[in-house]
N, C-alpha and C positions, 0 to 999 in steps of 0.2 A: 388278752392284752397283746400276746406275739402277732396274733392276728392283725389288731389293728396297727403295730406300730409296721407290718409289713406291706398292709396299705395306705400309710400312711406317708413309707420309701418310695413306691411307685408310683405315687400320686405325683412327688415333688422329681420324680426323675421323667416321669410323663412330660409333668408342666414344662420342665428344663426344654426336653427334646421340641413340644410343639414349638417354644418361643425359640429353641435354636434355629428350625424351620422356616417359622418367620422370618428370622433374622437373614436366614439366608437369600428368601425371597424377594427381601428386603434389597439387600443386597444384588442380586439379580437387575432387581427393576433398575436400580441406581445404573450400573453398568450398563446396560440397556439404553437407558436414557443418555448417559456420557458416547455411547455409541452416535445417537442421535448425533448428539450436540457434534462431536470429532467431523462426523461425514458432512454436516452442513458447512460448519466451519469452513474446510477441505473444497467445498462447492462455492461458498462466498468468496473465500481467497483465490481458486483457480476464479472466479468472474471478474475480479478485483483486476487482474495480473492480464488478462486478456482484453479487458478497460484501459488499463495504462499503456500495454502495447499498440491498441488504438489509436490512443491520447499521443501517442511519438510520432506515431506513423501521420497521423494527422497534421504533428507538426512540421514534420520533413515537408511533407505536403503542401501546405501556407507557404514554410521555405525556399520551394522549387517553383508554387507559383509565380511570389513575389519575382526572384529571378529572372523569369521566363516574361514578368511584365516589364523589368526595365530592360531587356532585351529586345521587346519589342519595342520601348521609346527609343534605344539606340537606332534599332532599325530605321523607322521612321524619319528619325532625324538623316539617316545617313539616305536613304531614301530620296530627302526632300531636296538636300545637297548635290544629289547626286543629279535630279531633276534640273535644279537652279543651274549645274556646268553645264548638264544636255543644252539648255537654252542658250545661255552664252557663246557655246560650242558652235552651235547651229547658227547664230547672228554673225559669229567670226568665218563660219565656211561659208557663209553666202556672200560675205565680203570676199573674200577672197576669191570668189568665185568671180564676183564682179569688178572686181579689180584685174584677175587675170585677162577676164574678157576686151577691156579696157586698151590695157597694152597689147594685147593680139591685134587689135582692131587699128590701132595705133603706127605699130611697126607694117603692117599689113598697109596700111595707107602709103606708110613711106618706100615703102619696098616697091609696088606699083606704081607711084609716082616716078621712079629713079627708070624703069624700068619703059614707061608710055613714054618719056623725057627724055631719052639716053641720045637721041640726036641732036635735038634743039635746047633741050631744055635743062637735064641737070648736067651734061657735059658740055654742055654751050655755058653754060656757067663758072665749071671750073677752067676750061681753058678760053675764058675771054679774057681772063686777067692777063696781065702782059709779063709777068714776072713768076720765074719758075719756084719759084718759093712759098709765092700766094697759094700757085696752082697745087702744090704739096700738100700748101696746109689745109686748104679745102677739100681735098682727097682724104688725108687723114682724118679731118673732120666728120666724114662723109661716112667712114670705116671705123671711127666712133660711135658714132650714133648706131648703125644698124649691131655694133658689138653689145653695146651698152639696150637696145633695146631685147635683143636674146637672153643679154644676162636676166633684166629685170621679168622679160617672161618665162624663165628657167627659175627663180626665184620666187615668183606669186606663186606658180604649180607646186614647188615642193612646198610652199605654206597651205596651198589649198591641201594639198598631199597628207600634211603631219594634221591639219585642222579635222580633217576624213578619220585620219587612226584616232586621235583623241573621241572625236565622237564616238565610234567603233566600238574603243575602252569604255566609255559610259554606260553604250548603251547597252555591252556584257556585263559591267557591274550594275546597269540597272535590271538586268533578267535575273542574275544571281541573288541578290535582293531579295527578289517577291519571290524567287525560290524558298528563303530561307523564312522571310516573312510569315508563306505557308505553314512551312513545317514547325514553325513558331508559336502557330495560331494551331494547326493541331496538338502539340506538346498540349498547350491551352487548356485545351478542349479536355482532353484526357487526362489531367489534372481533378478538372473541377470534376467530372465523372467520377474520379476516387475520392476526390472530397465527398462530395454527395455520399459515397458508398459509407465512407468509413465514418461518417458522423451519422448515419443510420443504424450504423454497425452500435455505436458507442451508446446513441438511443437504447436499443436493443438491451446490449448489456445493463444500463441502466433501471430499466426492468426489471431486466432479472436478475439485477442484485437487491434491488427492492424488496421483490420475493423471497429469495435469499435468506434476507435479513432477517425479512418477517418471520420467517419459518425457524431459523436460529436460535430469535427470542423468544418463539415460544418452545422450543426446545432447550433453552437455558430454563427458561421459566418452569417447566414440567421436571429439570433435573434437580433445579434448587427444590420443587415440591416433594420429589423423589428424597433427595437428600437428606430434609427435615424430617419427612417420616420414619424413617431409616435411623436418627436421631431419635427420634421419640419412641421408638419401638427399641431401642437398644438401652435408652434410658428406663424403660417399662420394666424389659426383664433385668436389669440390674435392680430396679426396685422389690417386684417379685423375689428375687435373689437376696437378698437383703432383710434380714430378721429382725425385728424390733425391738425392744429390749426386756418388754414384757415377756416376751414368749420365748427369748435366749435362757433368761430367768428361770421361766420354768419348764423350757424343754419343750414346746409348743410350734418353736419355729419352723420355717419352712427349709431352713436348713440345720435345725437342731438337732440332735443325737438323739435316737430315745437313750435311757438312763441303762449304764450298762450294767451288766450281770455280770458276778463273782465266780468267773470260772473254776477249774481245779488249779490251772497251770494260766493266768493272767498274760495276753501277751499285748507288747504295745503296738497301736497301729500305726504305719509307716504316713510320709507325708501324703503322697497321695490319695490313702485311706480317711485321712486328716477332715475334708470335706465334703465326706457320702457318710451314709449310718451302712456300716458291715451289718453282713447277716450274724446273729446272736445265738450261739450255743444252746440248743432248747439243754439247760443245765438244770434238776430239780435238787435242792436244800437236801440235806442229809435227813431234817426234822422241820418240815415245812409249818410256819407256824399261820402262813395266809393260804390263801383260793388254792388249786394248784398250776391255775393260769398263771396266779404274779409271782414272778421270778423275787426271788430273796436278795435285797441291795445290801451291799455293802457299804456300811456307813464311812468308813475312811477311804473306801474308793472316788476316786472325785468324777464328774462328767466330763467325756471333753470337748474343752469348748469349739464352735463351729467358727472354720474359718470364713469370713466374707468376701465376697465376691468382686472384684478389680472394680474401684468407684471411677466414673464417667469423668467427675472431676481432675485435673493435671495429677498425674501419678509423681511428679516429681515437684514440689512446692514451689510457689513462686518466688519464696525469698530463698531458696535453694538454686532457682535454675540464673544464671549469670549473664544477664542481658546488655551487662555493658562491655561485653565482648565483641559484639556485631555493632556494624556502623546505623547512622543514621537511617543510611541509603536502606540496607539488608533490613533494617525493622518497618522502617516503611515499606517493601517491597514484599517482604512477607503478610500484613496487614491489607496493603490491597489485593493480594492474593486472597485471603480468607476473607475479605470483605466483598469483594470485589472482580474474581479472577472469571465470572463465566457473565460481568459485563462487557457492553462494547470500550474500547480504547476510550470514547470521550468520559464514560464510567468512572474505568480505572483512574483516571488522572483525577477525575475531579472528586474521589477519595483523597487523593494524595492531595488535591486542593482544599481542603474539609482541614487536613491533619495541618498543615503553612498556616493558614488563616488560623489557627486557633495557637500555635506556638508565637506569629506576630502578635497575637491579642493580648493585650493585658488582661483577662480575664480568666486566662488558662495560663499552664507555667511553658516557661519559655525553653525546654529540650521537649526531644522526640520523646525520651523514657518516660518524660512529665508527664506529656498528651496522653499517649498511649496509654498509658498505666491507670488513670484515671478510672475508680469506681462508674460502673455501670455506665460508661460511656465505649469506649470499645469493644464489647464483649468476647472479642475473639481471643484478646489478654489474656498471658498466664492458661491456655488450654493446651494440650497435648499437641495437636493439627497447629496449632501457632506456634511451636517451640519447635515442631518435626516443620516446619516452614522454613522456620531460620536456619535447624541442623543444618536440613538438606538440599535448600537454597531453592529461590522457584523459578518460572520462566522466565522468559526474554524478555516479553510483551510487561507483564510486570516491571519488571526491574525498569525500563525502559521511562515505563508510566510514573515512577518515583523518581527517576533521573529529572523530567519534564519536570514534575509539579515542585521540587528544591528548586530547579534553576529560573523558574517564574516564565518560563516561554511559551506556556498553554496553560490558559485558566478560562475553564467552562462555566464557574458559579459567582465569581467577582468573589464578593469577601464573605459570604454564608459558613455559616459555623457548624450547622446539623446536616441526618441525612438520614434515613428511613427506607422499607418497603412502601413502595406506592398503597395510601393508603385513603380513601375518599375522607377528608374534610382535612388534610394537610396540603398546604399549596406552595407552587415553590419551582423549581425545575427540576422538571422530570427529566431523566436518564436513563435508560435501560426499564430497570426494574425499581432502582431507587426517584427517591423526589427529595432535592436540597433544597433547605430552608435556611 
């Protein structure tokens, strides 16, 4: 009988250790796979962040071309203006040109007249008159004219003169111009070349966030897999763990006591000892009245009972644990966390979308603690991982995603009230991993 009940210890400390094993392997894998999930993440956000730097840089770029295009209408205009004085300019110095000629040609006549005439003819003119006054005034007249003919060709010259510089000016600010016009049209050029580049670029990344992505969810996918095993395998050996009532009764369990023997000196076992079968005194009866295998029980001695093993379910009850301490925000933000935390962002919200649309409904009750709380519709309610959520508050990305879905400024599913593991014959919008119906 010692025999068996000492293989009997070994047997259940055996099973203990393999399932602790497991569990740790268990555990392993999960880590493992959260590994996964971190570094991908880490690669989609740095592609993300190297996308939007694109996306700026691209728009500086649009920015600087449009610039560089109304600069070059101003050119242009200035350009044309500048052309249209050329013309002008040119019409006015050829006049001038012709006008000067004009009165050169002019005075030129009068000067050689006065000159081929000076015997007979223009001083037989001024002195035929008989009167010294006449002859004056004809003189003066005479020293008028050739005065007044110098001024006026002293006068065309400096306008043909200043008509020359204005052209001059033009036609420096029309070389400076098509200088600039050039370099205008290079700037241009070298724009659209970085266009080109960086909207390649953004291509590029676009890809390989795609990939990214891809790769992500199924690395969410394989951790949530990991996850649930790791649950069932944790729930197995707490089951294993866990004596039935039958075999508590009679001693049979896997965590029962064998039935203990009447020492000389009875001592009590400490807590520890409380949940293992101690080795038992091979003690023999003074007057053995059985086999001398079976130890002689002692009828007023009692067994002790086996203590069980921390149950899966909330260690702390749910009408114990005090939910209406955290706000609406925190319980929703804990819920898409557990429901929701290794979806994408459009995921996350449109949990938080699921939980609005069913508190505006008349057919759910109208607070958070209502929704939530609800029999067999949240399951993550009242569990340990959802109360260690709210203690210790979760992340950004969360919170963030409960912030959106209260304040109605992103809704992925319109007014759908369910929401599920993708699962073939439920239709709906798919998300991640979930499909809302």
């Amino acid at each position: 009988m010692k025999k068996h009940r000492t293989l009997w210890i070994a047997l259940v400390f055996l099973l203990t250790a393999v399932g602790a094993l497991s569990a740790a392997a268990s555990n392993a894998e999960v880590e493992d796979a959260r590994d996964q999930v971190e570094q991908a993440e880490a690669k989609a956000k740095d592609i993300r962040e190297a996308s939007e730097r694109f996306r700026a840089y691209l728009e500086e770029l649009n920015q600087e071309l449009d610039q560089l295009t109304e600069e070059m209408e101003e050119l242009a205009l200035r350009r044309a203006e500048v052309q249209a004085s050329l013309e002008t300019t040119a019409a006015e110095l050829e006049e001038a040109r012709e006008t000067e000629a004009v009165q050169y040609e002019a005075m030129k006549k009068r000067i050689q007249y006065m000159y081929e005439n000076r015997d007979a003819g223009f001083i037989g003119v001024i002195f035929s008159e008989e009167s010294l006054s006449t002859i004056l005034n004809k003189a003066e007249y005479a020293m008028e004219m050739a005065q007044y003919d110098r001024e006026m060709l002293t006068a065309y010259q400096e306008t043909k003169e200043l008509v020359a510089r204005k052209e001059n000016d033009l036609l420096t600010e029309q070389t400076d111009l098509d200088q600039l016009v050039r370099e205008t049209e290079e700037k241009q050029n070298e724009v659209l070349i970085a266009i080109a580049e960086t909207s390649q670029k953004m291509e590029d990344c676009a890809g390989e966030l795609e990939d990214a992505e891809g790769q992500l969810a199924q690395y969410r996918s394989e951790l949530q897999k990991r996850e649930l095993e790791a649950e069932e395998r944790m729930a197995e050996l707490a089951e294993q763990e866990k004596p039935d009532d039958n075999q508590v009764a009679d001693g049979t369990g896997s965590n029962a006591k064998p039935p203990a023997i009447q020492p000389e000196e009875p001592e009590k076992p400490s807590p520890a000892e409380s949940t293992a079968a101690p080795d038992i005194p091979d003690e023999k009866p003074d007057t053995p009245t059985e086999k001398p295998d079976t130890p002689t029980e002692k009828p007023d001695m009692p067994t002790q009972a086996p203590t069980e093993p921390a149950d899966p379910q909330p260690t702390e009850p749910e009408d114990e644990f005090d939910y209406s301490v955290y706000s609406d925000l925190e319980l929703m933000a804990a819920m898409i966390y557990r429901e929701a935390n290794m979806e994408p962002w459009e995921g996350k919200v449109a949990v938080g979308n699921v939980i609005m649309n069913r508190i505006n409904s008349s057919r759910y009750p109208n607070t958070m603690i209502g929704v939530l709380s609800q029999p067999y519709q949240f399951t993550p309610w009242g569990y340990p991982k959802y109360q260690n959520a709210l203690k210790n508050g979760v992340n950004s990305e969360c919170t963030r995603a409960a912030q959106v879905a209260m304040s109605g400024s992103e809704n992925y599913i319109g007014d759908l009230l369910h929401f599920r593991t993708v699962k073939e014959g439920y239709e709906g919008i798919i998300i991640g991993t979930h499909v809302f119906y």
